[in-house]
N, C-alpha and C positions, 0 to 999 in steps of 0.2 A: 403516222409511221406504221409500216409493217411490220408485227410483230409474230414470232409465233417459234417450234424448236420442228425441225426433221429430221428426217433419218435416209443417209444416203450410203447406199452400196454401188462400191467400183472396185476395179483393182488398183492394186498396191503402184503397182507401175504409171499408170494414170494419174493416180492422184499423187503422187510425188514428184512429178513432168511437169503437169499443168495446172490439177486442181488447186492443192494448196498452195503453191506461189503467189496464186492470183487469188485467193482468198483474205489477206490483208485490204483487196481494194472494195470486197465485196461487203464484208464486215465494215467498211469506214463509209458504205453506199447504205447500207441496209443492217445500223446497228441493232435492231429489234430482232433479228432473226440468229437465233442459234443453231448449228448444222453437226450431226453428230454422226461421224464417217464410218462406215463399215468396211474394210479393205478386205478382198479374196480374190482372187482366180476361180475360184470355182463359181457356179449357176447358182444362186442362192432362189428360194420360195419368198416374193417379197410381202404377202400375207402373213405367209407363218413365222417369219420375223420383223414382222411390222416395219416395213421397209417402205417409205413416201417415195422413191423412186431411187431409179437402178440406171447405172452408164456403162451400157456393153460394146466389146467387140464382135464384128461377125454378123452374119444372119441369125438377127432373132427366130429361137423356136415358136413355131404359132402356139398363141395365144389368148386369153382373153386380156392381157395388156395392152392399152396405148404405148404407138411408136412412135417418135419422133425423130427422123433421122438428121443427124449433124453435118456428118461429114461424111467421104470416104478416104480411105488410108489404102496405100498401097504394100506388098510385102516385097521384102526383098530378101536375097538370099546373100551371105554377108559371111566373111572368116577372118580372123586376125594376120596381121603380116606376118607372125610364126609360122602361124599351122601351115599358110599360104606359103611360104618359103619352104617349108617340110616337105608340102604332098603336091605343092602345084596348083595352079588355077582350072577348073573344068572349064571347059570350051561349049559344050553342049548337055543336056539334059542326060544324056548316056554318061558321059565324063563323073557324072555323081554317084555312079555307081560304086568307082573306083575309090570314092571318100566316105569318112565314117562323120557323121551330124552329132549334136545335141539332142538327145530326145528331150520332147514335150508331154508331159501324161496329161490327156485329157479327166478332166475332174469328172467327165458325166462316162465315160466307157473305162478309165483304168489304162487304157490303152496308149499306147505313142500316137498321136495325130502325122498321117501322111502329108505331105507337101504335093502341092496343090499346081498346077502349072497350065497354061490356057493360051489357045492357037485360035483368035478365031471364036468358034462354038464347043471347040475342041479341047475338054478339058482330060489332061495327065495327071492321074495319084501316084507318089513314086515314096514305097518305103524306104528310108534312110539304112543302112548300118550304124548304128547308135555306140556312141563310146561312154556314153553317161546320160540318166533319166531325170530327170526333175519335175516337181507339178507347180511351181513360182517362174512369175514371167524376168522378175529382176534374177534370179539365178539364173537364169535360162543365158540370157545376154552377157552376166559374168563368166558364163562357162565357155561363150563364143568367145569374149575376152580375153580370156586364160589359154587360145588357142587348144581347147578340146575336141573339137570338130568345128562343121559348119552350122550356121543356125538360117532359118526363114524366120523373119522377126517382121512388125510390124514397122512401118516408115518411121510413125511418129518415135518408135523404143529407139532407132538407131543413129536418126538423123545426126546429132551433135557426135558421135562416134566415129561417123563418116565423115564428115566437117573436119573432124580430128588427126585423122588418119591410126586410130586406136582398133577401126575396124574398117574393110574393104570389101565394095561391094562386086559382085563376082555374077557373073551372066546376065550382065544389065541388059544387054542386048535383045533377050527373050523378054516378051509381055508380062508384068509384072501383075499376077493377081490383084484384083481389088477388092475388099471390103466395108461393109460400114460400121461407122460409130455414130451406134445412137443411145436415146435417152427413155426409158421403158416407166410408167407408173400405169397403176390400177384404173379402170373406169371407175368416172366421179363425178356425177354434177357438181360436185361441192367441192373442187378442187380447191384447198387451202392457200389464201393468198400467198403465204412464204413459200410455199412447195411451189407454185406457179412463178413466184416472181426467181426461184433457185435454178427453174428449167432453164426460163428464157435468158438467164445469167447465162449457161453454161453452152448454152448453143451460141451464148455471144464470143465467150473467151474463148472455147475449145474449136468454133470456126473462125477465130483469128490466127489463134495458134499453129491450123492442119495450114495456113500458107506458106509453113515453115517447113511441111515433110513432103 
């Protein structure tokens, strides 16, 4: 039996999606192994807090980490039937100009993150007019909820929303940025059995899962 205790950094939104749901089958697969979750949005040091490994969105900052890449996730740009009733549907990437978003505060600049848009090789950053700031990915989706503006959200945050009709997705038409989610830990010859066998868990469940977004 594998035994052993880790320590895993993701976000809050992730790991309440997919991680822990599916963590009942993982613990009843691999009772020896204890997983002890660290939740953030922000870029955590996984040295300096003894972190066995870390589940990001986005293009990892180079590094001296191993990447593993899982999946890719698409973004979409998505408004609740209020707002969309209130201000209308944009038609075109100009159209957004006329609308106010959710901001997003990036943890590493303090800043709102631009939305991202791609033709081709042709990529467009386009600053939102923000009606309200947040640095939490689940605030962020409740505040497109709450018909506060529009949000760019990740496929896997909205899919069930869309499904719902709780939220609507809006310029599906235009090329939908892509991203990856991958699996990041330290070089190691001596990768510890349970941190190893938690990897390839996760690349198992989290690429079942991405056939849902």
């Amino acid at each position: 039996m594998i035994r052993g205790s880790i320590r895993v950094g993701t976000t809050p939104s992730l790991a309440r999606r997919v991680i822990i749901p599916a963590l009942p089958r993982f613990a009843a697969r691999y009772p020896g192994i204890n997983i002890d979750l660290h939740l953030s949005d922000a870029v955590i040091d996984l040295v300096q807090k003894r972190i066995d490994c870390v589940i990001r969105a986005g293009e990892p900052v180079p590094s001296s980490l191993i990447v593993r890449r899982i999946t890719r996730f698409q973004w979409y740009v998505c408004g609740s039937p209020d707002y969309l009733e209130r201000h209308g549907e944009p038609v075109n990437i100009a159209d957004l100009r006329k609308h106010v978003a959710v901001g997003y505060s990036d943890s590493r600049t303090g800043r709102s993150t631009d939305w991202i848009f791609r033709k081709g090789k042709e990529v467009t950053p386009l600053s939102m007019k923000e009606s309200v700031t947040v640095n939490d990915t689940d605030a962020y989706i409740a505040a497109g909820l709450a018909g506060l503006g529009l949000i760019r959200a990740a496929s896997y945050l909205v899919h069930e929303h869309l499904s719902e009709g709780r939220l609507v997705r809006v310029l599906a038409s235009l090329e939908a940025s892509t991203d990856p989610l991958s699996v990041l830990y330290p070089q190691s010859r001596h990768l510890s059995p349970a941190v190893r066998t938690f990897i390839d868990w996760c690349m198992e469940i989290i690429g079942r899962e991405a056939k849902n977004w």
